[in-house]
N, C-alpha and C positions, 0 to 999 in steps of 0.2 A: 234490076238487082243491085247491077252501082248504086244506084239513089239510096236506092234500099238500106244498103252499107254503110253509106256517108253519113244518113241519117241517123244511124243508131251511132255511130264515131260520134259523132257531135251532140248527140243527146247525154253520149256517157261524159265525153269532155265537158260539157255543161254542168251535167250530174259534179263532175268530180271538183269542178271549181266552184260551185257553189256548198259542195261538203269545207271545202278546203276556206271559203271564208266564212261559214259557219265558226269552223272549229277555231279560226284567226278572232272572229269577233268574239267567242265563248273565254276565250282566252285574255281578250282585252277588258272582259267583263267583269274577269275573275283578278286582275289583276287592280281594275278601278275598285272594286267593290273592298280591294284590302288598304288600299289609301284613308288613313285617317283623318280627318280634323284638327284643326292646326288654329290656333290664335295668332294674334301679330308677334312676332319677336321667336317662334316655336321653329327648330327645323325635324327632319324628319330622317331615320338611317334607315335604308335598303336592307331588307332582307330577303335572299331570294329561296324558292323551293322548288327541285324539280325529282318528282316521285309520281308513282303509278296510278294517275286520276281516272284511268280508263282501262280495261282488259281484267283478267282474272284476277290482280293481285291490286286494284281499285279504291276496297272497303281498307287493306293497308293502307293505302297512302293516303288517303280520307283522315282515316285515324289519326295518323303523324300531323296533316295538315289543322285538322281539328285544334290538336294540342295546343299548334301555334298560335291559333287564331285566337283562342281563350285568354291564351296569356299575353299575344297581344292586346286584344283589349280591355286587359284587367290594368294596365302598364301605361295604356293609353288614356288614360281614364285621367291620371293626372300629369303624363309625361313623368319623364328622370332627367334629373338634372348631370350634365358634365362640362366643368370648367366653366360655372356660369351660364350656360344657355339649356334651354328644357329640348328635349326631343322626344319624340315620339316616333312608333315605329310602323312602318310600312312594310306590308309581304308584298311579295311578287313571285308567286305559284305558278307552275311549269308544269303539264302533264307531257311524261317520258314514258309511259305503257310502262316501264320496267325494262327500258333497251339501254345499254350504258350509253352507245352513242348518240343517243338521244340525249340524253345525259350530258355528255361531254357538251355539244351542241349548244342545251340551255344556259349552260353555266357562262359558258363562254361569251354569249349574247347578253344575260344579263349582268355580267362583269363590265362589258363595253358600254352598253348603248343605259343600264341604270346605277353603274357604279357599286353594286352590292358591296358589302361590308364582310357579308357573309353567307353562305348556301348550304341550307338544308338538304341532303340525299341521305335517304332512308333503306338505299339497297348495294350491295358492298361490288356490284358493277360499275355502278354510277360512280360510287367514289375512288375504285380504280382510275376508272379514266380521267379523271379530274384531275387525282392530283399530280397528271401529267404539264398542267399548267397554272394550277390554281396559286400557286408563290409567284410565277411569274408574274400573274394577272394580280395578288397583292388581294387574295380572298382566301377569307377563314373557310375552311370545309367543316360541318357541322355535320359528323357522318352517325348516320342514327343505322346502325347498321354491327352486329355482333362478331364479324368477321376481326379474328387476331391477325391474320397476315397485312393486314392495312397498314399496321403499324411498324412493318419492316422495312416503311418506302423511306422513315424518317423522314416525314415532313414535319417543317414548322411552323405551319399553319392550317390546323386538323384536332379537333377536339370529337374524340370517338366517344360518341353521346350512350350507346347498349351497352350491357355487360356482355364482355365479349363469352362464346359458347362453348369454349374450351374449360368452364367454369361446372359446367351442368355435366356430363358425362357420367362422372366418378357416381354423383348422387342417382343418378335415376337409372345406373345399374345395378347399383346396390337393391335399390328397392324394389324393379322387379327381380331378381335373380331371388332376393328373402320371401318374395311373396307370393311370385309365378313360375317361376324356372328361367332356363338358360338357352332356351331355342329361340334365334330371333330370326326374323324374316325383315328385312328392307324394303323401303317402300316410299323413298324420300322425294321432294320434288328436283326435279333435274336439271335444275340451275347451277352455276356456280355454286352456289351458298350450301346447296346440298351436298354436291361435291365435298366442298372443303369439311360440313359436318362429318360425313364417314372417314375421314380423314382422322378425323380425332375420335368417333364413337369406336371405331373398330377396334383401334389395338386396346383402349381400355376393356370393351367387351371381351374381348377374348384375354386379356391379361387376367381377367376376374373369374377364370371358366367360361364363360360364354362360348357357343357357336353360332351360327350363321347358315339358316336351314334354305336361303332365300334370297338373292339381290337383284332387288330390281329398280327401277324409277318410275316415276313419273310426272309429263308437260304437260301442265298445268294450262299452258296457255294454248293448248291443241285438243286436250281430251278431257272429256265429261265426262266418260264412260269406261270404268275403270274395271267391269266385271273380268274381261281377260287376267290381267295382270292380277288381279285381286286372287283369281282360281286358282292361277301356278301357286301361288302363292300361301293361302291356305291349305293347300294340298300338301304340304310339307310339316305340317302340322304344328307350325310357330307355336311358343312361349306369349309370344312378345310379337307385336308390328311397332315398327319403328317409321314413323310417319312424319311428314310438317311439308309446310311452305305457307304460303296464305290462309286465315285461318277457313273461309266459308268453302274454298273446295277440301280442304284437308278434314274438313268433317263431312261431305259429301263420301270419302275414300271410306271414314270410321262406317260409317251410314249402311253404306255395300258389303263393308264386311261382316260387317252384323245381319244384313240381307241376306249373307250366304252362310250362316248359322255360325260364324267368329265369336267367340266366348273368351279370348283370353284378356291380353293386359294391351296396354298404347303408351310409348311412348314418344314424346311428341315434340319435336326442335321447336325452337325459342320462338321463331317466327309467327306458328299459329298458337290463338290465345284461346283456352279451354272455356272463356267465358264466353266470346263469341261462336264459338265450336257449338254451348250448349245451349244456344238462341237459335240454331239451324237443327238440332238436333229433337231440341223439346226438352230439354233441362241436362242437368248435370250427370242422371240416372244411366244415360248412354254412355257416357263417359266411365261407368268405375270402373278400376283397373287403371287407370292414366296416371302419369306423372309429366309436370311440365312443368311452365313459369307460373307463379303464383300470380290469380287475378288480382287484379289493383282494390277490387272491392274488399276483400279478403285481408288485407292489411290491416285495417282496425285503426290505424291510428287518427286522431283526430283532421288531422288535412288531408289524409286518405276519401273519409266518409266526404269531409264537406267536396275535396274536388271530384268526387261523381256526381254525388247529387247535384250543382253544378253543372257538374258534362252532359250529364243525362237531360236535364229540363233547358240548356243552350243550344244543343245538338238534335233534342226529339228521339235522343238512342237509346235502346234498353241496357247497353254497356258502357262502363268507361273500360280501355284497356290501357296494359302496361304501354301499348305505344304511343297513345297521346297521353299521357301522363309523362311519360320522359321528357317527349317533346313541348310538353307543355313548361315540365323544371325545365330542362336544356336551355329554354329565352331564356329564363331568369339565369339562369349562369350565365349568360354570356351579358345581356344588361349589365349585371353586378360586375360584371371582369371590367366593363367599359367603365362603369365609374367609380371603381379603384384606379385603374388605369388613368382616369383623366383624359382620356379622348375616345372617338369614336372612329378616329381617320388611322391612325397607326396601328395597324393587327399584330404587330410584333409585341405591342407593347400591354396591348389587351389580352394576349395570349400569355404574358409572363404575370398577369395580377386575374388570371382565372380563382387559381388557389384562393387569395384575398376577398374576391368575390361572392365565393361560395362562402364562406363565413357570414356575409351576410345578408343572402336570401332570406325573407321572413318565414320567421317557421309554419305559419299556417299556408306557407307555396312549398313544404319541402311534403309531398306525397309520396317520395320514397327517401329514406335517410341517405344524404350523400356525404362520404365522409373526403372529399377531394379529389383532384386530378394529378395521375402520377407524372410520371416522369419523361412517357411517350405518348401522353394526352389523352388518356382513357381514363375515364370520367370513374370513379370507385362507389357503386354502391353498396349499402348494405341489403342485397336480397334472397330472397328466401324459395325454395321450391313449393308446388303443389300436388298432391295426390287426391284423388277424388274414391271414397270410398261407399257404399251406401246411400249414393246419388250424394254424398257431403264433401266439400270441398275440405281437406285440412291442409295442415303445414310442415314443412319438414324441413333440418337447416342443412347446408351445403355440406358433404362432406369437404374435410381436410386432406 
């Protein structure tokens, strides 16, 4: 029976070290494979990512990393020039499940051992922890993440790439309370980020008449199986579920409620995208009643259309979303800040000629109108809400 027991010890310590240089080589692969092509005379700036390439919130950080990689290689194509030498630009991609200390961990690693310039995180854990040392370490944080309290830590080196979520509330109470009533039920994912959303959706809900027939959560990265929570929950006979987190289980959540004869409205945090929502659903038709962020396709404008089509036939995806799309402008703003700025080494300096830069991304890379970065580095766009009515997606503008 000892043998017995050693044997399988050591079959799983086996097992576990060869997961573990698996996932070390997967990583080294993924990091070779974003090194560019370089002529004599070209050098090359660090950029690093660390977001959710594996677990429930995955097809997210997919997305975000998409973005970059597009725009990296549209940018790579001819290099940019600053202060006379061409560069071009390298990722270096980090999967962090969505844990901030993981997070913390990558950043920190590739700030030493590859010099980053700058780090993409995509989830407002990640960027907590970060920027516990990211000035020290003399790295831009490139936070794609909607969370406003970020911005409380005053850092000087942090360009909050999302429209922060405190922006959406006002609108997409209005519009169910005009069109469904005022009973909502909760049902958010139970992360941080959801947290801090009830944070902000509550008092406006209830300052507008609104109640609250129902609060609950739900982990995302523990349960598939949401019929419990789902029943308390329709049992009270919500208006309105107030739903999000990643979008393919948050449409798994709509999916169940509908399973269990739910007819009313969704509305639905920044995070999950109703386009992706209605690619797991079977089209948009499951959705009506929803209000959320407006799809990227939806936008109409002409570098809207070209960058999906684009994303679509580079990716093999049936969606482009607003997250690589951001993250897709986001390079180019920081590109252009570098060569207003005239360097790629000083972040102080590239962070004070952001503004500058954004002026001149070409217009056929501006897929969402950005009109500058304010004052506590939150990137300002001009965007718009979605509702979905009659399986049709329309528009609707922010209230004031």
């Amino acid at each position: 029976m000892k043998k017995g027991s050693l044997l399988v010890i050591m079959m799983f310590m086996l097992g576990s070290l060869v997961a573990c240089m698996g996932a070390e080589v997967s990583n080294q692969e993924a990091q070779q494979s974003k090194t560019p092509e370089t002529a004599e005379g070209e050098e090359v700036v660090k950029i690093g990512y660390s977001g959710p390439l594996s677990g429930a919130a995955a097809q997210y950080g997919i997305n975000v990393l998409n973005g970059l990689e597009m725009a990296a290689d549209e940018i790579n194509e001819t290099g940019f020039e600053v202060d006379g030498k061409t560069y071009k630009i390298q990722l270096i991609p980090m999967d962090d499940k969505y844990l901030p200390n993981e997070t913390g961990v990558n950043i920190q690693r590739m700030a030493t051992e590859n010099e980053i310039v700058a780090a993409w995180i995509p989830h407002s854990g990640g960027v907590f922890a970060s920027q516990t040392f990211n000035e020290k370490e003399d790295v831009i944080i490139m936070a794609q993440t909607s969370e406003p309290r970020m911005y409380e830590q005053g850092n000087k080196l942090m360009i909050g790439i999302s429209p922060q979520y405190n922006i959406w509330p006002k609108t997409f109470s209005k519009y169910i309370m005009d069109n469904f009533g005022t009973k909502m039920a909760l049902l958010p994912t139970n992360s941080q980020y959801g947290k801090d959303w009830l944070n902000v959706i509550e008092p406006v809900w209830e300052e507008m008449g609104g109640e609250f027939v129902y609060k609950g959560d739900i982990d995302f990265a523990k349960e598939t199986d949401f019929f419990t929570v789902m029943t308390n929950a329709l049992n009270k006979n919500p208006d309105v579920l107030f739903v999000g987190g990643p979008s393919e289980p948050t449409a798994t959540v709509v999916k169940q409620a509908q399973e269990l004869g739910y007819e009313g409205a969704y509305m639905i945090m920044d995070q999950a995208k109703m386009e992706e929502m209605s690619g797991v659903l079977g089209g948009y038709g499951q959705l009506n009643g929803s209000v959320g962020v407006l799809p990227v396709d939806q936008i109409g404008s002409d570098a809207s259309k070209a960058f999906v089509t684009k994303y679509q036939e580079k990716f093999n995806e049936k969606y482009a979303t607003a997250d690589s799309s951001l993250s897709y402008q986001g390079l180019y703003v920081l590109v252009e800040a570098m060569k207003a700025a005239n360097t790629v080494e000083d972040r102080h300096a590239i962070m004070a000629a952001v503004n500058e830069g954004i002026k001149n991304i070409p217009e056929e890379k501006s897929v969402i109108s950005l009109n500058g970065m304010n004052e506590v580095g939150s990137l300002q766009w001009d965007i718009k809400a979605g509702i979905v009515e009659n399986g049709e997606v329309k528009t609707i503008p922010l209230e004031q």
